[in-house]
N, C-alpha and C positions, 0 to 999 in steps of 0.2 A: 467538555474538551472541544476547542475548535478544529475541525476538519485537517487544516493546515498543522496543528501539534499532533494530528491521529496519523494523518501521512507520514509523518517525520519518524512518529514511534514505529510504525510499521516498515519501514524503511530501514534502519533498525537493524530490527529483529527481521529482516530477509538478510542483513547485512550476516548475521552471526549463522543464520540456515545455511546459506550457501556459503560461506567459508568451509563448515563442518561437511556439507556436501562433497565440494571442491579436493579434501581429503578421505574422500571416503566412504560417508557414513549418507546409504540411498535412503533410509528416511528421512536424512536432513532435508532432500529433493522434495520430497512429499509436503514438507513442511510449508518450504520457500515457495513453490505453486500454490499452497495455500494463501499463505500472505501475500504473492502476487495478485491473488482475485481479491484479498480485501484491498490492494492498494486504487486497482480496477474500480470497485465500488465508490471507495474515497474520491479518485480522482473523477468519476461521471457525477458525483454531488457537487465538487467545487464546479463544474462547467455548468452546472444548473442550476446553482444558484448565483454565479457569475451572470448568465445568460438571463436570466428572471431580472437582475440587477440595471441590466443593462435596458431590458424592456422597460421596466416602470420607471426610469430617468424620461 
């Protein structure tokens, strides 16, 4: 799975945590800070292999 479909799905599923949140439900919070830091990790990949990309041109 490329990076860029990982974000999307991740993105996602914050989208359904924090709605459930938003109503109510504090584990949903727990959740959506979870997939906040995978988005985190996702998005420092694509900047470094973006950046690596741009070095070896």
């Amino acid at each position: 799975m490329s990076n860029i479909q990982a974000l999307e799905d991740e993105i996602d599923v914050l989208k359904d945590e924090y709605a459930k949140f938003e109503r109510g439900n504090k584990s949903a919070g727990t959740r959506a800070r979870k997939v906040l830091q995978n988005i985190k990790r996702i998005c420092q990949e694509l900047r470094v292999g973006i950046q690596d990309s741009k070095k070896s041109d």
